[in-house]
N, C-alpha and C positions, 0 to 999 in steps of 0.2 A: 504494500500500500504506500502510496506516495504521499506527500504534502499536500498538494490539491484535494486529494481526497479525505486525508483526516479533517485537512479546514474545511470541506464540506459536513464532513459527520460533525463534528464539532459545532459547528452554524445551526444543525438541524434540534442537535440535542437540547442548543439554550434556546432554540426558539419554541420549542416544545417545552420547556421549563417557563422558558416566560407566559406562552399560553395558559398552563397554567394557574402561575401567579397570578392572573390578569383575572382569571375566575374566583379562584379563593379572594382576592380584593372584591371583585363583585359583592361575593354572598356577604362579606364582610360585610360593606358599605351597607347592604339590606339588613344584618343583626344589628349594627350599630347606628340607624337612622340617619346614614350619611346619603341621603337620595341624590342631594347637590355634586356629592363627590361622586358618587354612581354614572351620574350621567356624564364625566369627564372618559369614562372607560370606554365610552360609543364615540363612533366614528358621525360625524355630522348629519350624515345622509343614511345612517343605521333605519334598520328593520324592526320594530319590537312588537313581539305579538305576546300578550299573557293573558294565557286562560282563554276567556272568552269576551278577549277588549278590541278584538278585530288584529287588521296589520295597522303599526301604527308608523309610519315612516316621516323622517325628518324627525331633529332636535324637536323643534317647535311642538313635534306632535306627540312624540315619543316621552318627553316631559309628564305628560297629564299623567302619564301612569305613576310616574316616583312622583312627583312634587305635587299631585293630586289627589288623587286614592291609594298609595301607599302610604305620605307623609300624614294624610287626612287618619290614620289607625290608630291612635296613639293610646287608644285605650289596650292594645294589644301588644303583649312581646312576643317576638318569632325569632329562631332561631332557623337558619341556613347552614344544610350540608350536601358538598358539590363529590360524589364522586364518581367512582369506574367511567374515569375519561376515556373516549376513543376521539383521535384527534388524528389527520391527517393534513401534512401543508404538502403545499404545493410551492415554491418560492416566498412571493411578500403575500398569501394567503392563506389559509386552513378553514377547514370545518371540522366540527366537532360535536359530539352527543356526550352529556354528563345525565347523572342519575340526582336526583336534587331532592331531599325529604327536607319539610321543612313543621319545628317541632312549634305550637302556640301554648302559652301557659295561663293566658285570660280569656276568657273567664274560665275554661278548664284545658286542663290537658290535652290536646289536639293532635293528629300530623297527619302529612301531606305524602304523598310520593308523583314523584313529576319525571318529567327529562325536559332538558334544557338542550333544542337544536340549535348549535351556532355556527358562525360564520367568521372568520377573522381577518382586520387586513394590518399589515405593518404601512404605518403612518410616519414616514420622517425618524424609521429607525423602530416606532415603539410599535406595538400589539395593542390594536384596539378593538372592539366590538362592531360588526358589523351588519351583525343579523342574531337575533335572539329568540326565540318563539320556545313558551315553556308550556308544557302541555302536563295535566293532572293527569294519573294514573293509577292511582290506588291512595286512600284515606280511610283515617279509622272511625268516621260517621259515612254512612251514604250520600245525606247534605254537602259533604265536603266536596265529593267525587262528581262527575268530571269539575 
């Protein structure tokens, strides 16, 4: 194996590491009521569809969901956990399926289980959110589910 090619593996690995990252800050920003900082992690022109809020594309529109009906819960804590990533790039892109339960503790004990289909593009060097669509898939009420 040559130098070209290790700097190729090398390149793939941290971008597949930063993918990552970029998610765990995600679910983060959603446990800790950062919607403001959430929405720094999408790309201007991103895709976001949750649940059952349509496609909501552009900043402008993609907003309403975090700085409107998410930040609007406050009566609520949730708790975010992103895993068994499959993640494929392609150069400055990837897509990617994570597995996303998310636990509620007001007014009782809750959770969710979801996947979260993404899309990613490197922006000026960083990994940003391009496309996000999180779809319900099992909850421990039937109300919860889809």
């Amino acid at each position: 194996m040559d130098l070209k090619e290790l700097e190729k593996r090398l390149r793939a690995m941290e971008d597949l590491e930063a993918i990552k990252q970029l998610q765990y800050e995600y679910m983060s920003c959603l446990d800790n009521l950062r919607f403001s900082k959430a929405l720094e992690l999408f790309t201007d022109d991103a895709e976001v569809e949750v649940r059952n809020s349509g496609v909501m594309k552009g900043r402008e529109n993609y907003s309403k969901i975090y700085l409107g009906i998410l930040a609007g819960r406050k009566e609520r804590h949730d708790g975010h956990l992103a895993s068994q990533p499959v993640i494929t790039i392609d150069g400055d892109k990837a897509t990617g399926h994570w597995t996303v339960y998310m636990f509620f503790s007001v007014p009782a004990i809750e959770w969710v289980q979801g996947r979260n289909d993404c899309e990613y593009v490197k922006e000026n060097g960083k990994w940003k959110i391009s496309k996000l669509k999180f779809t319900r898939t099992l909850a421990s009420k039937p109300e919860l589910y889809p």
